[in-house]
C-alpha positions in Angstrom: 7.1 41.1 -4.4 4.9 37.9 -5.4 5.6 34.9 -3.9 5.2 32.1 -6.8 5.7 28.2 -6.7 5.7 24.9 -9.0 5.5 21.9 -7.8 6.6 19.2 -10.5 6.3 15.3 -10.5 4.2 12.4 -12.5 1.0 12.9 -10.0 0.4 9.2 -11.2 -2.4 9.5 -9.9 -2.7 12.7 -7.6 -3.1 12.1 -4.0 -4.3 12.7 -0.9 -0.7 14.3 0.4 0.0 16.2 -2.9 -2.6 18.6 -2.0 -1.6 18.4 1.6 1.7 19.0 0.8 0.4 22.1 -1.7 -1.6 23.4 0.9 1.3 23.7 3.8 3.4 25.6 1.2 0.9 27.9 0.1 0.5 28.9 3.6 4.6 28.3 5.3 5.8 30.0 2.0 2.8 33.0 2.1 2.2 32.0 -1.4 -0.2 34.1 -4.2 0.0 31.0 -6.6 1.8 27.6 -7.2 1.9 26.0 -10.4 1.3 22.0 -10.5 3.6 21.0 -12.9 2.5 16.8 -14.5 5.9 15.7 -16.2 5.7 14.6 -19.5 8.3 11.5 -19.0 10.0 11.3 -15.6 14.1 10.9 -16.3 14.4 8.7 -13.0 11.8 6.7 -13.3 11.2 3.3 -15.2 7.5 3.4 -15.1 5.3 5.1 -17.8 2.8 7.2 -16.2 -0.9 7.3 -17.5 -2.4 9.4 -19.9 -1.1 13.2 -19.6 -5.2 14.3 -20.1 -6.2 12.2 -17.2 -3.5 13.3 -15.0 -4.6 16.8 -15.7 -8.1 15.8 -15.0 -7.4 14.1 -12.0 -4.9 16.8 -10.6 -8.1 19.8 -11.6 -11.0 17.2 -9.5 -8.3 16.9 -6.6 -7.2 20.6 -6.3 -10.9 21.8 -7.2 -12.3 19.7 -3.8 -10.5 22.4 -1.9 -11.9 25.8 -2.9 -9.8 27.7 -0.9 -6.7 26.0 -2.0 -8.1 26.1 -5.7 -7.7 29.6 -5.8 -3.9 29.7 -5.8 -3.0 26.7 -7.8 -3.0 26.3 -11.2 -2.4 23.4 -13.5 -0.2 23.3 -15.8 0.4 21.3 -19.0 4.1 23.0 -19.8 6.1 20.2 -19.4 3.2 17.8 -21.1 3.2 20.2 -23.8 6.7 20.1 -24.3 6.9 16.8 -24.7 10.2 14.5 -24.0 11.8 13.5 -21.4 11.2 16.6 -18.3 13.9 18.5 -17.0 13.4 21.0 -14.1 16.0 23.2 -14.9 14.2 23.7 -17.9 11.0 24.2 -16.0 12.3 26.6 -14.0 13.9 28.9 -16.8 10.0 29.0 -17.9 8.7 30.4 -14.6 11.3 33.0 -14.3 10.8 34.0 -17.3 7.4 34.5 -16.6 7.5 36.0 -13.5 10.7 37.8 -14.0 10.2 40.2 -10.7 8.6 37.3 -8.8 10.5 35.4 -5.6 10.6 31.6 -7.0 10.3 28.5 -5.6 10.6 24.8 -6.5 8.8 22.6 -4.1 10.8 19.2 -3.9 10.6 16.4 -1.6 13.4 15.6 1.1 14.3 12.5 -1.5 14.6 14.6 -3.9 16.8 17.0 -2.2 19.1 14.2 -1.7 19.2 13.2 -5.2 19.3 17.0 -6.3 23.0 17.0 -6.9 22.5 13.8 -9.5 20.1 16.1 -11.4 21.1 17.5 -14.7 21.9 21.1 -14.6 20.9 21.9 -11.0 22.4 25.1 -11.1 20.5 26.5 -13.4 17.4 25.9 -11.3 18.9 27.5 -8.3 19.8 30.4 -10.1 16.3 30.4 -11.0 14.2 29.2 -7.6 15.1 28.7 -4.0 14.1 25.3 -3.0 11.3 24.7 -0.6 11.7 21.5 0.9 8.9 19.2 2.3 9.7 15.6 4.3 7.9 12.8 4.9 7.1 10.1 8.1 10.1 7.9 7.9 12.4 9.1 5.9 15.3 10.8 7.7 17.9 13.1 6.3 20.8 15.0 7.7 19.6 18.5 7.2 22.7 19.7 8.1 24.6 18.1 5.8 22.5 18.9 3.5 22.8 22.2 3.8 26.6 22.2 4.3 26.5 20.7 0.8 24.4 23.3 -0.4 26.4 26.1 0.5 29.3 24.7 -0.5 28.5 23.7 -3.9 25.8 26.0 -4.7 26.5 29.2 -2.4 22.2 29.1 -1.5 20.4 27.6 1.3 17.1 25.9 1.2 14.0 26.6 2.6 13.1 23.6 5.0 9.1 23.5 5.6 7.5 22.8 9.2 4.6 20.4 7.6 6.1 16.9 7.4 3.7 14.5 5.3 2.5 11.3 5.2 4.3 8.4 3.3 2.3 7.3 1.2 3.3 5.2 -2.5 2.6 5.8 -5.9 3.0 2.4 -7.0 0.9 0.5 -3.8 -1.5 3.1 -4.8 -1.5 2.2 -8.6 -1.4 -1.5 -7.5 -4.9 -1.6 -5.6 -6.4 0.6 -8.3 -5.3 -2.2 -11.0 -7.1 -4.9 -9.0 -9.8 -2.3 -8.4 -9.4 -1.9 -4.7 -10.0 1.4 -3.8 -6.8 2.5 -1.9 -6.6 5.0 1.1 -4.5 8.6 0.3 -7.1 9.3 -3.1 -10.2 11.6 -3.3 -13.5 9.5 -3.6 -14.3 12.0 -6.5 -10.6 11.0 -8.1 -11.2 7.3 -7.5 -14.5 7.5 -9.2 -13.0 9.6 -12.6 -10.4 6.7 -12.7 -13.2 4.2 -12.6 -15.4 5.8 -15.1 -11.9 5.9 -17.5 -10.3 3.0 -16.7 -7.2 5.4 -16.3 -5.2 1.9 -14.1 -6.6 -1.2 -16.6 -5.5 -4.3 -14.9 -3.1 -6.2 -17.6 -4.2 -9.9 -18.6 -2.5 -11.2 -15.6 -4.1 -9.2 -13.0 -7.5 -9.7 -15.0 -7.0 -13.4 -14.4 -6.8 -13.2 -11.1 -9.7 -11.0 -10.8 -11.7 -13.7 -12.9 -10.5 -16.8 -10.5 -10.6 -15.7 -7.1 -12.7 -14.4 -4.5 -12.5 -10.6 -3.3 -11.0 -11.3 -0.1 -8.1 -13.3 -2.1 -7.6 -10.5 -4.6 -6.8 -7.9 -1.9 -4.4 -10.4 -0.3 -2.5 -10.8 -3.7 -2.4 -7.0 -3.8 -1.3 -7.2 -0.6 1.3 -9.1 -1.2 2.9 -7.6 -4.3 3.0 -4.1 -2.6 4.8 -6.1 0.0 7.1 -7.6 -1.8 7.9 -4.5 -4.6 9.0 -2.6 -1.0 12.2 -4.8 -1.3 12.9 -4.8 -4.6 15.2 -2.4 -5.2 16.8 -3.0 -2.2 17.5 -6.8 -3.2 18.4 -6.0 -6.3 15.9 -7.8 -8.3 13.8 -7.1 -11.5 10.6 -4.7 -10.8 8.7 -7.0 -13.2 9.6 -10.6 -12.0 8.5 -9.6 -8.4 5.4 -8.1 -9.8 4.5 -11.3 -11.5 5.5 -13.8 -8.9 3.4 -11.5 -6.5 1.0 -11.7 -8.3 0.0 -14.7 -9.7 1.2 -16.7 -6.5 -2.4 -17.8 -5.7 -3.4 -18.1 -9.0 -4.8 -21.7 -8.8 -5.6 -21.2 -5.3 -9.3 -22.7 -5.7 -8.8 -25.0 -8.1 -8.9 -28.8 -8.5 -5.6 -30.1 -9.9 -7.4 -33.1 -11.6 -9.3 -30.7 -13.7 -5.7 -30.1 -15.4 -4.2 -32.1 -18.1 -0.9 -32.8 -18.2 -0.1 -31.7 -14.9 1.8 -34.5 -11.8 1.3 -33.7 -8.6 4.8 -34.4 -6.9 4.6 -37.7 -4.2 3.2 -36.9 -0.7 2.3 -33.4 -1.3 0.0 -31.7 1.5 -3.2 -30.3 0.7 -2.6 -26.6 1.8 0.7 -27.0 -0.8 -0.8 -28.2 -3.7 -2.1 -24.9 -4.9 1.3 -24.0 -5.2 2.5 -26.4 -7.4 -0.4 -26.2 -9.7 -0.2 -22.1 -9.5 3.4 -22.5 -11.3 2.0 -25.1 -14.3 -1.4 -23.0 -14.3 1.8 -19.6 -15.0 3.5 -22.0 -16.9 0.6 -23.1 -19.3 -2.2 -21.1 -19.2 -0.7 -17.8 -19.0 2.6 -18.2 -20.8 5.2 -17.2 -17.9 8.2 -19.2 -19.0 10.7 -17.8 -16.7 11.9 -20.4 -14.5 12.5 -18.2 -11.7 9.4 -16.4 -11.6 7.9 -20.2 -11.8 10.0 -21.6 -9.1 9.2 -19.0 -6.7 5.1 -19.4 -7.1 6.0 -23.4 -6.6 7.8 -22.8 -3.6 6.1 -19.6 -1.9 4.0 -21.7 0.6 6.8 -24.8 1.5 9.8 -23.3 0.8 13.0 -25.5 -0.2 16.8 -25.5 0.1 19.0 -23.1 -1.8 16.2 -20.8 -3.0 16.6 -17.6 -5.5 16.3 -14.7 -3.4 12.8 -14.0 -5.5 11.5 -17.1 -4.3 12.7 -15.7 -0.7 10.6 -12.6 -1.3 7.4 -14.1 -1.9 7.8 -16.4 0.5 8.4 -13.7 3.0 5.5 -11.4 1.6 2.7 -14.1 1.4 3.2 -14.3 5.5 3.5 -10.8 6.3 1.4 -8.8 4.0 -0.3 -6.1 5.7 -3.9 -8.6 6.0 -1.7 -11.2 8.1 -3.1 -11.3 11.8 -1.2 -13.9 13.6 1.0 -13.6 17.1 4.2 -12.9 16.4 3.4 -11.3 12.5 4.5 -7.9 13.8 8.2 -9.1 14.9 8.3 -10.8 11.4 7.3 -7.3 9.7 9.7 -5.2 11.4 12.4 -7.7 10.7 11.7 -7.2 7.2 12.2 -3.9 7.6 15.4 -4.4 9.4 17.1 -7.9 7.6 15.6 -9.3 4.8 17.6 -12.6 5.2 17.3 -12.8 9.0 13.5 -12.3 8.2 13.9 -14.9 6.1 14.9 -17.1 8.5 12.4 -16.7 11.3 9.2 -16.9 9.0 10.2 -20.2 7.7 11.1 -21.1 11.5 7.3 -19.8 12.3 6.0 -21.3 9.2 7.9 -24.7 10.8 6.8 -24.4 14.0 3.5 -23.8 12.9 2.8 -26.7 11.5 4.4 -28.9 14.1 2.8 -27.5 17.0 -1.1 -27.8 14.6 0.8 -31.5 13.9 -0.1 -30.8 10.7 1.9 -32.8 8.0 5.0 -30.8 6.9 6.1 -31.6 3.0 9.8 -32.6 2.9 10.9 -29.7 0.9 9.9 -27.9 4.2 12.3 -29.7 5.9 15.0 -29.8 3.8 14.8 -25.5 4.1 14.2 -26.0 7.9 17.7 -27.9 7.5 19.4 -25.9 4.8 18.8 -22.6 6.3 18.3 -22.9 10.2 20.8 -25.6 10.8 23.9 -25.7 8.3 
């Protein structure tokens, strides 16, 4: 009997661990081909993927790198054909119909087994394909549970694979493209077909930053939004605000505030704060942000204040413990933020505080009145 897969997902772009994860299952699952499936439009997520032809030219240079691999995958434009928003069950039904006499699977990862029950139709798809299931570092899940739930519900198992892969992000992945960083988990040969396309344009905000500042302050801004988009589902906050605030934090980091008209420098500001402030009327002004939140948080991410939003919080938080931060005491921060966001909160402004007292540096009274608000009420 052949054994056949598909693997489905956005592939926006294709990485390093999709073909990883490809590979394991072509071997675990003794497979004679597996079918990369680009979705048209993903129905969970928010963000609009690049163009379907340079996903399938991207997925064909990373799968072709591997020739032993490349002969038992195939791409295939089904769903992108298809158009609309794409379902699996649907997908599925294809394949089986294709491969009527075949032994099916779907390759899914552990999040998505978790979320399989939210899906529409799922049990179509199972009476289609068995699932083969792949996990990733840090992400636990109650296989048991799991597949308690599954015979409960379904009456099938799932096929749990040995290889466990790499977390690695989409969207930090599509963030260092946009500020043309080349990121780690994608092919030199896919990062250079992006670059000749311009597949990830950065928009008119990341393009300013890209004019204004230096390299090694453009991958700390990246830094820092991929920092601070981590925790922003988790706090609740709008995907596009945090991106902003992220990202245009520094944006007036090198420049002299007398070169702009209009703009008052608050009373008794500190030199390393005064970007800060300009960076929100530089937002403000020059680029058009007029959402006070977004504003407030790129005036305050360096001195903090009393009774701030929790996006002024996050950027904050981010700007110290982005992933280029090398200070004693940055790696307690980081797991914190993992842990507590507020309690994170709380002991970078304490190290921020502390900081500056023990370099008796002057500290800008809004610094205070946080170190007061927060540490001591």
């Amino acid at each position: 009997m052949e054994r056949i897969a598909f693997f489905g997902g956005t592939f926006n772009p294709v990485h390093n661990e999709h073909v990883l994860t490809v590979a394991a299952a072509v071997k675990e699952l003794k497979l004679d081909k597996i079918f990369i499936v680009p979705t048209f439009l993903p129905p969970h997520k928010n963000v609009s993927p690049a163009k379907s032809a340079d996903r399938i030219n991207m997925l064909k240079i990373a799968f072709k790198g591997n020739a032993k691999l490349s002969e038992k995958t195939e791409i295939s434009d089904y769903e992108i054909e298809n158009g609309g928003k794409s379902y699996s069950f649907i997908t599925a039904e294809h394949f089986r119909k294709e491969y009527p006499n075949a032994r099916l699977f779907m390759l899914v990862g552990g999040d998505m087994l978790k979320d399989f029950k939210t899906w529409k139709n799922p049990e179509r798809i199972l009476a289609c394909a068995d699932l083969a299931v792949v996990l990733r570092e840090g992400y636990s899940l109650d296989i048991a549970a799991e597949r308690k739930y599954f015979k409960d519900t379904f009456n099938k198992d799932f096929t749990l694979l040995n290889y466990v892969g790499k977390d690695i992000s989409s969207t930090e992945i599509r963030t260092r493209l946009a500020f043309g960083i080349k990121p780690d988990g994608i092919s030199d040969e896919v990062f250079s077909y992006i670059k000749e396309n311009g597949v990830y344009p950065p928009d008119k905000y990341q393009s300013y930053i890209l004019e204004k500042l230096p390299l090694k302050r453009v991958i700390h801004t990246a830094n820092v939004v991929i920092c601070a988009l981590k925790k922003a589902k988790e706090l609740n906050l709008d995907y596009e605000k945090v991106r902003l605030a992220a990202t245009l934090h520094d944006c007036a980091k090198y420049d002299d505030y007398r070169d702009y008209k209009g703009f008052n420098l608050p009373e008794n500001v500190p030199p390393p704060v005064v970007h800060a402030f300009l960076g929100a009327f530089v937002a403000e002004k020059v680029l058009g942000i007029d959402d006070e939140e977004i504003l407030d948080a790129i005036r305050y991410h360096t001195s903090g204040k009393a009774e701030m939003s929790t996006l002024a919080k996050l950027i904050f938080v981010a700007d110290m413990i982005e992933e280029g931060r090398v200070y004693d005491g940055v790696d307690v921060l980081r797991r914190e933020y993992e842990k507590d966001f507020e309690s994170c909160f709380r002991l970078c402004l304490k190290e921020e505080t502390l900081h500056l007292i023990n370099k008796r540096q002057p500290i800008f009274i809004e610094t205070l009145s946080a170190y007061e608000y927060y540490l001591k009420k």
